[in-house]
C-alpha positions, 0 to 999 in steps of 0.5 A, a space after each residue: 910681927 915684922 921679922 928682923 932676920 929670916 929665922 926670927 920675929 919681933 915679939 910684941 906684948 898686948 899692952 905694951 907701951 909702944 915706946 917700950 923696945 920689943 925683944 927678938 925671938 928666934 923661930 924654933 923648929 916647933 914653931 914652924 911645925 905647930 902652925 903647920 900642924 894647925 893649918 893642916 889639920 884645919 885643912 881636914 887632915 890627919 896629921 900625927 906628930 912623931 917628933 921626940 919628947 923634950 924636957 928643959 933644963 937650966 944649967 946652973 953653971 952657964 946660965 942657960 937654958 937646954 933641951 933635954 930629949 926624953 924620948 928619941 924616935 928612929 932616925 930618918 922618920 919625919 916629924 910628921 905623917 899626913 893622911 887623909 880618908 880621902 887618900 888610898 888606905 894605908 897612904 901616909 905623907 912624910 913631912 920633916 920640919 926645918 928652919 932654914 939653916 937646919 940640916 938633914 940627918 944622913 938617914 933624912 937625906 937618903 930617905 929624901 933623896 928617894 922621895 920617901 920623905 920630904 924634908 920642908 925648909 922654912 924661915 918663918 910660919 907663914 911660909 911654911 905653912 903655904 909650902 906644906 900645902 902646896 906640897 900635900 895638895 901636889 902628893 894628893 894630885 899624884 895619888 888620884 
């Protein structure tokens, strides 16, 4: 997938003509935090998702699809919490996912600001990917 722009790639079909044009698809934020998910539970970390559940909707009278929240978690906690046994107990990681053009809640900010979390700001999968490992491997050089 070659990206046409920071926060989006070309979505291409598994037996499509290749003269066939493909489609833009934006990166949404569960994307990057999917992979990020993936690779470090790959990694041999614990990692917990405490992002709300969502619900699609269909407007009839726009036409569009929208996301509708179910369940809100507080403000200001991370969509991710990292652990690993081989860190102290009771030790967690706050990591908020956010496409590149994302902005932090007041809550993230303060909490950021205070290195309580640390908020992961990424335009593609692949780079957030690296840029979660290095910042997980750099928090568990601080801790042993």
């Amino acid at each position: 997938m070659k990206p046409r722009h920071a926060n989006s790639y070309v979505l291409k079909i598994p037996g499509m003509d290749p003269g066939r044009p493909t489609r833009r698809v934006d990166v949404l934020e569960r994307d990057l935090q999917n992979a990020v998910v993936e690779a470090l539970r790959f990694d041999g970390l614990t990692v917990l998702e405490t992002d709300r559940q969502q619900r699609r909707v269909f407007c009839k009278g726009c036409r569009r699809w929208f996301f509708v929240a179910i369940e809100e978690t507080d403000r200001g906690i991370p969509d991710l919490l990292v652990t690993s046994d081989r860190w102290p107990p009771f030790t967690f990681y706050g990591l908020e996912m956010k496409r590149r053009q994302g902005i932090e809640s007041k809550e993230q900010g303060a909490l950021s600001s205070r290195r309580r979390i640390d908020v992961l700001y990424s335009g593609s999968a692949e780079e957030a990917i690296t840029e979660a490992r290095v910042r997980v491997r750099r928090f568990e050089q601080n801790l042993l």
